[in-house]
N, C-alpha and C positions, 0 to 999 in steps of 0.2 A: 370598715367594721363588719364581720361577719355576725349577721344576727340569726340564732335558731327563729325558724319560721317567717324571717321579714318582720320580727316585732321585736321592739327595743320602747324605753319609757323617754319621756324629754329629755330627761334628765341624763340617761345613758347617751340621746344624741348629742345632747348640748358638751358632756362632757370629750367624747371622742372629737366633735368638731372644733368646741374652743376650746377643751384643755379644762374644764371649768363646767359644776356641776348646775349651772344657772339657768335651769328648766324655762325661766320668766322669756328670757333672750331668745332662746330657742325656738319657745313657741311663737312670739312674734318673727321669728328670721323664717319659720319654716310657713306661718301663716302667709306672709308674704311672697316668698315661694309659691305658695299654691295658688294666692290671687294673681300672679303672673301669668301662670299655667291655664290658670280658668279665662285668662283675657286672651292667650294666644290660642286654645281651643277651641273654647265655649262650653265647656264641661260645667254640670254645676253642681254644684256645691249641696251639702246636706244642709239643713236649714233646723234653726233652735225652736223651743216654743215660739220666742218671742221675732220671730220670722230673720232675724240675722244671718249670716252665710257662715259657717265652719269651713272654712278655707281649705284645710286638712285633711276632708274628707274625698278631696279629689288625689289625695297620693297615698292617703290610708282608711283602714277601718281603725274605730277607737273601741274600748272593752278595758272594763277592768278585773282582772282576777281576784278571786277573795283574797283577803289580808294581801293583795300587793299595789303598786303604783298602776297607776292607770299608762295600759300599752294602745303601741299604734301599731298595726299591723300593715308593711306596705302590700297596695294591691296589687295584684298579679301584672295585670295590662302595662301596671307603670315598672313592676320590674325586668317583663321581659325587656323593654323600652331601653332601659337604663343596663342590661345585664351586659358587660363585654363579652364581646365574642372570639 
């Protein structure tokens, strides 16, 4: 998936990965992802009010544009990582 700027909505990932617009999945598959990442690193994680970890925020920034779906923007560091060469 080529995303202008490294940002795409769940729903845009979930649908390129499983075929299937089901944002809920996604974010559980992609949370998971990141609490991996955070275990083989030690990276951590942004944190809620209520002190929980955003898993997510170690492979993106989150924002949301007026009138649109809330984006994740992936972070630089993890895309040079990830970029083929």
């Amino acid at each position: 998936m080529a995303a202008p700027n490294r940002a795409a909505t769940m729903r845009e990932l979930a649908s390129v990965v499983w075929s299937k617009p089901d944002f809920g999945s996604a974010n559980l598959r992609y949370g998971l992802l990141c609490k991996a990442i955070v275990r083989q690193t030690g990276w951590s994680p942004d944190r809620r009010k209520n002190e929980s970890s955003v898993w997510m925020t170690v492979a993106a920034e989150g924002w949301q544009p007026q009138g649109r779906e809330y984006e994740w923007v992936m972070v630089g560091t993890l895309a040079e990582a990830v970029d083929p060469l």
